[in-house]
C-alpha positions, 0 to 999 in steps of 0.5 A: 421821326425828326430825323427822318424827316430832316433826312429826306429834306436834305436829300431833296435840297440838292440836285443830281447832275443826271436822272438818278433812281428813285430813293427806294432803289437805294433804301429797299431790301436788297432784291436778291441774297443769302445766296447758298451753293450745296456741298456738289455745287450742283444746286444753289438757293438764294431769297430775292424778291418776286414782286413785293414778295420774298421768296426762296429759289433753287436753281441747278447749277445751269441756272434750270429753276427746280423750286419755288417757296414763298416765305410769307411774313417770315423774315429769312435768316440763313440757307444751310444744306444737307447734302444736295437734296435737302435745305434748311431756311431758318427764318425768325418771327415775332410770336409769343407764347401766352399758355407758358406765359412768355410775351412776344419776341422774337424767335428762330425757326428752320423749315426743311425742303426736300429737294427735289419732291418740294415737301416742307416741314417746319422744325419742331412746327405744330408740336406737342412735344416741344416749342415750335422754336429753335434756340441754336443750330448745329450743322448737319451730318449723314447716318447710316445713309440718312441726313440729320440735322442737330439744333437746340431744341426745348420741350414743354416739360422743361419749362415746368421745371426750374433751373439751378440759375433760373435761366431755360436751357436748350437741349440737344436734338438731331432731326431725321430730314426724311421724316421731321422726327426729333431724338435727343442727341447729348446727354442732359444737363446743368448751365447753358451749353453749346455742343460741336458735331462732326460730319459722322454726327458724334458730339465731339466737344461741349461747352458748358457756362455756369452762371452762378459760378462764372466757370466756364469749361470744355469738354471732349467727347469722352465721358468722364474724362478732364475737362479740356479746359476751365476758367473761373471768373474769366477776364474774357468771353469764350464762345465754342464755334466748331471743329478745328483744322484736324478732327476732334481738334476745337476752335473757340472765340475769345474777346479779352482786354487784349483784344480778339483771338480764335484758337484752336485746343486738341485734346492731349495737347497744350491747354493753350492751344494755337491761336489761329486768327486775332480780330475775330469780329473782322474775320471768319473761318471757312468749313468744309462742306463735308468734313465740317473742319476749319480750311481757312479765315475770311476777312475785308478783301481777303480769302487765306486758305491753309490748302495751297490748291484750292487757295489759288482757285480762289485767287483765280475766280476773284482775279476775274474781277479787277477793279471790284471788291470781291466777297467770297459768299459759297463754295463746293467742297473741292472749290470747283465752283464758287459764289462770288458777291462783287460790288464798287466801281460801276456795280451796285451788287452782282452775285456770279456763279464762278465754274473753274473748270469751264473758266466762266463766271455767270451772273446769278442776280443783282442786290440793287437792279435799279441802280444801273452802273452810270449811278454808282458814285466813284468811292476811294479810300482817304487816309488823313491825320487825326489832331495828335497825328494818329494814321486813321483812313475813311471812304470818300463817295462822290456824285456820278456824273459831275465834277468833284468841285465845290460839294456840300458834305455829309459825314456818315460815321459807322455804328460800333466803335468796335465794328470793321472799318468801312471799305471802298465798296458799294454802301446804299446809305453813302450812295443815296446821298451821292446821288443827290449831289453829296459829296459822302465821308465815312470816317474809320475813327479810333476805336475802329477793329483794325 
């Protein structure tokens, strides 16, 4: 609270050169993301705010509104799709479960919408069977015509039970989207699990780490074949992510003194693999939307796509935005259209539905309305010199509208230290002391990822 307090005193002591917006503008919720384009691009969702409610929207691609939900206190999470006609919106709440004797915390849930009757249903809701709960998600796949989900699911009779290590572990589930019904989906078992399923829906890898032991190990679809790989007292966290870049092939996450690595592991091939990508925490991997298999990384600024084609539909969409820092948030499976999230010079936030073919790039929303292009401070990137001469960069934000000259300053150091660097983009903490006549350094200090 003191320092709260000592933050508001310091905002209001100096004054803007112009009308800036009001302090909530900067602090509050953003009005509009999570924006999610389905596998066609015929469809895209987003949460933005109606009032002071949040809600889902669906919209067709001409921006024709098909649904409204409202989410209630719900804290919405992710957008995920099944197809074109369904969407699953995973929220999380505070709850707890006094007749199992768990206390309050926080847990995760999906409710389907069927797109585009409307009907919604809560995962595992008001069930007698299982928690109303879900502990992982795993993708969706069509089946003999019909669209499934896959999650982690835990039914009541397993909490009666004991674990070897003491610890409650999930099963897997697949979830008919049509009628909500949940049918186990993997074979049970010991140590806590983490399963990748293909586009047909077969379990094609599995992870499992006994605790006890400190074994980690992984497994192919093949029951009763090798393990892919074991590591016993591992000097690293492994962390099963999805398929690789051919089917049946496995992308796992590694932290090691090192540092970060993904790799990819087919079977029959070297345990080894391939390392695909260092710096995991600073870069992601792309899947397509109907194979579910890695197309490319994602990082700060950059897009690396490993099919040639669609690398240069990206490279087109983000070339219609000189100057911006350009986010690549959604996309089709042939990257004919793609969401598009811009921010920086002049742009507080603007999410643009990008169409290849008609070259055109229309606005969807704005994170922060309030804050007009005029408010934006100018931000740039400073390099400098640490005491023993180690090359270290921060992000200089300055006041709009008055002369850079003789500004008290405000040092905003980024959380972590293992955490990406901050970049010359639109930051609403940096920008709220801006706007009130600071000039804002944020400092990559060493231990910074990159």
């Amino acid at each position: 609270m003191r320092f709260l307090a000592c933050l508001v005193l310091a905002l209001a002591m100096v004054s803007p050169a112009h009308a800036a917006p009001p302090l909530e503008a900067y602090g509050r919720l953003p009005a509009i993301d999570l924006v999610s384009l389905s596998p066609s691009g015929a469809r895209f969702a987003l949460v933005a705010r109606d009032g002071e409610e949040r809600k889902v929207f669906v919209r067709r691609a001409d921006g024709q509104p098909e649904l409204v939900a409202p989410v209630g206190q719900s804290k919405v999470r992710s957008l995920a799709w099944g197809g074109d006609d369904h969407l699953m919106v995973g929220i999380s709440g505070t709850v707890g479960v006094p007749v199992m004797g768990m206390p309050k915390q926080e847990w995760m849930g999906i409710v389907h919408l069927a797109l585009p009757k409307g009907a919604n249903y809560k995962f595992f809701g008001k069930s007698n069977t299982y928690i109303d709960a879900i502990f992982g998600w795993y993708g969706t796949a069509k089946i003999d015509g019909k669209w499934f989900a896959f999650v982690g699911g835990i039914p009541f009779e397993k909490t009666r039970v004991t674990s070897s290590d003491g610890l409650l572990h999930p099963n897997l589930y697949r979830i008919d989207l049509d009628t909500g019904a949940a049918q186990l989906a993997a074979p049970l078992g010991p140590g806590k699990r983490r399963w990748v399923v293909s586009s047909s829906g077969t379990v094609v890898g599995t992870s499992i780490y006994d605790i006890r032991g400190r074994t980690f190990t992984l497994r192919g679809p093949q029951a009763g074949a090798p393990p892919l790989l074991t590591q016993t007292n591992p000097g690293s966290e492994t962390m099963l992510i999805g398929e690789g870049r051919t089917p049946g092939s496995l992308l796992l996450a590694e932290r090691t003194a090192a540092g970060q690595i993904a790799r990819e592991i087919r079977p029959g091939g070297s345990a080894d693999g391939e390392i695909l990508m260092t710096n995991v925490d600073d870069v992601e991997s792309l899947v397509d939307p109907d194979t579910r298999l890695l197309i490319g990384l994602i990082g700060p600024d950059q897009v690396r796509l490993f099919d040639p084609a669609k690398q240069r539909r990206v490279d087109a969409a983000r070339k219609a935005f000189p100057g911006e820092r350009t986010t690549l948030v959604g996309f089709d499976s042939g990257f004919n259209r793609m969401v598009m999230l811009t921010d920086g010079q002049q742009d507080s936030g603007t999410y643009w539905l990008v169409d290849i073919a008609k070259k055109s790039a229309v606005p969807i929303g704005y994170a922060h309305p309030e804050v007009k292009a005029a408010d934006v401070g100018p931000m740039r990137m400073v390099s400098y010199k640490a005491a023993d001469g180690l090359a270290m960069d921060g992000v200089l934000t300055l006041p709009p509208g008055r002369e850079a000259k003789g500004l008290p300053l405000v040092v905003l150091p980024h959380g972590g230290p293992l955490v990406p660097g901050d970049k010359a983009g639109f930051d609403w903490w940096a920008q709220a002391f801006a706007s009130r006549g600071y000039a804002v350094f944020q400092p990559n200090y060493r231990g910074t990822v990159g």
